[in-house]
Every structure is written in structure tokens, then in C-alpha cells.
Wavefront OBJ file of the C-alpha trace (Angstrom):
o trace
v 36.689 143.740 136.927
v 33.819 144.660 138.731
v 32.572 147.935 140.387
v 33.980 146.925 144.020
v 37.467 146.149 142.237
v 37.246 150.470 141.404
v 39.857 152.767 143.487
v 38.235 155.516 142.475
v 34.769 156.753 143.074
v 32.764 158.412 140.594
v 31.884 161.884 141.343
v 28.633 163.529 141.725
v 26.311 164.404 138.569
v 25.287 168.048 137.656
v 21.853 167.672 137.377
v 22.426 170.129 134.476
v 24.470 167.007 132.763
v 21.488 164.518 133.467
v 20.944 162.524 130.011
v 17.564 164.625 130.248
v 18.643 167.782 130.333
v 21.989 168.475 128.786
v 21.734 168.797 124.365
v 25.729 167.448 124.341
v 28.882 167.481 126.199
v 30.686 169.885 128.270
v 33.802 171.707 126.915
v 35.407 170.218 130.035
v 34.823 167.037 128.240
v 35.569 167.595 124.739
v 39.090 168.035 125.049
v 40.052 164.885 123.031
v 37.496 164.896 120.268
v 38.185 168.721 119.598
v 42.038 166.863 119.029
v 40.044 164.093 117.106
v 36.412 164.753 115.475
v 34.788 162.359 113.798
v 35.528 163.337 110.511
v 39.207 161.830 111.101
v 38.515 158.796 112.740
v 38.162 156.676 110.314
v 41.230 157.591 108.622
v 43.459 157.761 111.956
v 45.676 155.419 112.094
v 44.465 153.512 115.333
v 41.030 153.118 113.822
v 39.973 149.632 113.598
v 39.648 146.406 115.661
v 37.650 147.912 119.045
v 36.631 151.389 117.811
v 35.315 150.033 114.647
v 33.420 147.612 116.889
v 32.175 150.216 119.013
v 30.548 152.270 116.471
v 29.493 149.568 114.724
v 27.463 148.762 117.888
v 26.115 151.734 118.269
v 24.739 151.798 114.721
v 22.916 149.146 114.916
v 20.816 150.160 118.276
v 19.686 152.773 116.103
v 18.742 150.695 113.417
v 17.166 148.241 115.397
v 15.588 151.066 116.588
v 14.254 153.105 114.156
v 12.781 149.724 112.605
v 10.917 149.733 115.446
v 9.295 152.812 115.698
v 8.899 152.279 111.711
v 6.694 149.578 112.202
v 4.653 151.013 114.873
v 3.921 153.738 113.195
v 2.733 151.561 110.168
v 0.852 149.294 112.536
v -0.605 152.237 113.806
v -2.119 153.602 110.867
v -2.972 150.532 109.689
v -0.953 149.764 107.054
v 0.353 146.703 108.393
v -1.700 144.089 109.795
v -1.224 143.837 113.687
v -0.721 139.684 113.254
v 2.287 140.286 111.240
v 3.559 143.217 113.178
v 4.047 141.453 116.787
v 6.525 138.913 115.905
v 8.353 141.141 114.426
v 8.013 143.450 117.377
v 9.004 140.622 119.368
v 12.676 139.726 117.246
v 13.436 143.515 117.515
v 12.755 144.673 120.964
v 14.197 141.247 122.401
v 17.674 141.747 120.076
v 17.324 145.363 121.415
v 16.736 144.722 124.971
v 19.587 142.278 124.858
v 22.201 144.029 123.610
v 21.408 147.109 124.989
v 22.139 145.486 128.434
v 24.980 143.762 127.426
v 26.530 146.221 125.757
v 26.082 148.913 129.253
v 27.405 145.499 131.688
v 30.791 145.360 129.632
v 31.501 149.021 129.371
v 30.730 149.377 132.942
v 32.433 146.190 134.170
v 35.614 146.371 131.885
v 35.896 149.320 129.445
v 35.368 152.650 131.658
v 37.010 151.927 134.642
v 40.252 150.867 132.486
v 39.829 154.013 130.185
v 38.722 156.496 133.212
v 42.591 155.630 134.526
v 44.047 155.730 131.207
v 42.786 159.371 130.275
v 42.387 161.092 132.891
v 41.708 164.327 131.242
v 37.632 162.839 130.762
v 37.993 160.983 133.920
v 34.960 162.618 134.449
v 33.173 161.696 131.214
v 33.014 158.009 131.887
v 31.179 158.975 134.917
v 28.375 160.421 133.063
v 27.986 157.841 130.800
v 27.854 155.464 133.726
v 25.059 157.743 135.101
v 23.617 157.851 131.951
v 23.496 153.876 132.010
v 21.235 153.580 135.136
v 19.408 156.512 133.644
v 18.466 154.164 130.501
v 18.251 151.251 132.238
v 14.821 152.394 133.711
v 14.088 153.748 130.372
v 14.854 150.205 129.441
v 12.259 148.937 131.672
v 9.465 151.120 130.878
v 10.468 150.312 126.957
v 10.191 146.532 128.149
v 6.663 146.993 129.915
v 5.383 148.955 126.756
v 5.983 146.134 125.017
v 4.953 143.296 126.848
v 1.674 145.623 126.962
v 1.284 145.276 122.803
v 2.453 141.564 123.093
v 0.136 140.642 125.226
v -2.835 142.270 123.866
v -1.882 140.444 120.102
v -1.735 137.166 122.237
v -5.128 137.794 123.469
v -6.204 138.717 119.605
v -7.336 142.247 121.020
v -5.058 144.306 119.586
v -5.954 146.850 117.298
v -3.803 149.728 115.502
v -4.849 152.143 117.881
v -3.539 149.711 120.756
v -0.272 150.136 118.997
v -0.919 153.919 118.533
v 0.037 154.810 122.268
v 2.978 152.809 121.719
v 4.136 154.328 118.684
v 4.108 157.808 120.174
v 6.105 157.012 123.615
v 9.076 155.831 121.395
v 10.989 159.228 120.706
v 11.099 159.265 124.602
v 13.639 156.798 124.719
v 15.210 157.282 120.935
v 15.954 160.436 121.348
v 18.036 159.971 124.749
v 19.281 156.857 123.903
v 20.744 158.861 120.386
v 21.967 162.066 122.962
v 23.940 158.602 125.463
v 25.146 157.156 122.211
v 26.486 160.608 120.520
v 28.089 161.509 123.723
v 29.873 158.618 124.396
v 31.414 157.940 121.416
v 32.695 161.391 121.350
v 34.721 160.188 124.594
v 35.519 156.910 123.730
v 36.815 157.007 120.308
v 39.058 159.581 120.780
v 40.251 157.989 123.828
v 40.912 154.751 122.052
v 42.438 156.426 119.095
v 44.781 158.653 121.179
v 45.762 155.746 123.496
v 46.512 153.590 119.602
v 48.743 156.011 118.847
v 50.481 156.435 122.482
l 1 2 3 4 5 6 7 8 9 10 11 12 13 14 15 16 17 18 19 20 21 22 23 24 25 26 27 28 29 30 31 32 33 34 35 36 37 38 39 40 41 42 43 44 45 46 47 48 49 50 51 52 53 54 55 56 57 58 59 60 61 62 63 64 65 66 67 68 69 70 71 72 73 74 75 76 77 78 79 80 81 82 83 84 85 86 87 88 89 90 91 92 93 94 95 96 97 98 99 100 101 102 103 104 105 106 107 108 109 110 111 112 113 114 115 116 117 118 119 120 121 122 123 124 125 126 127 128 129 130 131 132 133 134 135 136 137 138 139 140 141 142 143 144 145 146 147 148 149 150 151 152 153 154 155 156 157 158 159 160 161 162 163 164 165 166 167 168 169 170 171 172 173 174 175 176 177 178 179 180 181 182 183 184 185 186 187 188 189 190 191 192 193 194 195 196 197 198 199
């Protein structure tokens, strides 16, 4: 499915709900995991197969990327050697970057238009995650430059740990909304999944 198969348009943003500016969801929108919290997914019946998945996805952006910052901040300080630390930057940012983007295509291609019909109570919801996507994507892209920006400079043999040191510090700006997207949505998906396993 793609976005031109949708019937249904996705409503205007509050700019209060921007993945900026909001610190979690709307009560509007936590009808199902107030049903559901986390604490019981794992032991609800439905759990397994696609939720599991889903979470486990989401874990490991946030490993991925906390071993990045990790190692930036090391590089940064100097306590690990900036010849080592660009290839490694390199695996992680590219694994990253890749399944960051895949990840966002298949949820808005397949997943949230299917589960938008399906519950329509947080209709809504999968509308600001959607928003949320094109919000990271640019994050993405700055991300991306930053990167390319340390690469280049260790292909060059100019980098030094306080190249990386600008680096290091920009990386809680995408972390930390990246960590707000992924809290958020899995407190509308997984519920949704689990209440539509148990239908």
C-alpha cells in the first residue's frame, strides 16, 4: 500500500504535539495503553511474533545509538584513538541510518494506514507518528551530514578529538527525540496489536 492507496487524510498537527515540543502523549491518545501498560505486555496473551519484533526494533536504535554517542564521547576526550574510532563510526551510523529509514518506509507504507482503520479510537495517533517521521527524517539528514563531516576529516588524516568534540555534543539533539518518537509510538502500537490479538 502506498500513501495515494489512503481514503483517509491525516489531520492537521497541534504544533503543541510537534515531536519538539510535547514530553509524551495526549490523554486523547492513551486510551489503549491505560487498558494495556507496558508492564503487561509481555505477559498478554497476543504478545509475540510482530510486537515482539517491534520492540525489539526499537531497542536496538537505541543501542546502536547510545554506542554511538559512547564512542564520541571517548574519541572526544581522547581516550580512543580517532583511527580506530571512524570505522567504527562508519558500521554504526550506516546500520543506523539504514534501518532507521526502513523501519519509518514500512510503518508508513503498510503498518499505520492498516492499524489507523483498525483502531480508530488513536486514529489520530498514527498521524503523529507519521508527522513525527518527516520530523526525523531531517533530523536524519543533519545526523548524516554530521557524520560525513567526521568521516571525511579522518579520510583526510585531520581529524583530531576535538573535531569529534562538536560532534559528540549535537547527539542528544536527535537521541533524545528519537527516544520521545520511539516511547510514543510503541505506547500506540503495542496496545493496538495486542488488543486487535485478542479481538
Amino acid at each position: 500500500m502506498t500513501e495515494t492507496d489512503r481514503t483517509d487524510a491525516p489531520s492537521e498537527i497541534d504544533p503543541a504535539l510537534r515531536l519538539d515540543a510535547r514530553d509524551g502523549l495526549p490523554d486523547g491518545l492513551r486510551v489503549l495503553v491505560k487498558a494495556l501498560p507496558p508492564e503487561v505486555w509481555t505477559s498478554h496473551a497476543g504478545f509475540g511474533g510482530l510486537t515482539r519484533f517491534w520492540l525489539e526494533r526499537h531497542a536496538a536504535f537505541r543501542r546502536i545509538l547510545d554506542r554511538i554517542a559512547e564512542e564520541a564521547e571517548a574519541a572526544a576526550s581522547g581516550g580512543t584513538a580517532v583511527e580506530a574510532y571512524a570505522p567504527s563510526l562508519y558500521r554504526h551510523a550506516s546500520v543506523l541510518l539504514g534501518e532507521l529509514h526502513g523501519h519509518h518506509t514500512i510503518e508508513d507504507a503498510q503498518y499505520f494506514p492498516q492499524l489507523r482503520r483498525l483502531q480508530p479510537a488513536v486514529a489520530h495517533g498514527f498521524d503523529l507518528l507519521e508527522a513525527d517521521h518527516r520530523d526525523l527524517d531531517a533530523r536524519l539528514h543533519d545526523f548524516a551530514g554530521q557524520v560525513n563531516q567526521v568521516l571525511a576529516a579522518a579520510g583526510e588524516g585531520t581529524l583530531t578529538p576535538d573535531g569529534v568534540a562538536p560532534f559528540a555534543e549535537t547527539l542528544d539533539g536527535f537521541r533524545i527525540p528519537l527516544d520521545r518518537h520511539l516511547v510514543d509510538e510503541e505506547e500506540i502500537v503495542i496496545p493496538a496489536l495486542l488488543t486487535l490479538s485478542s479481538g
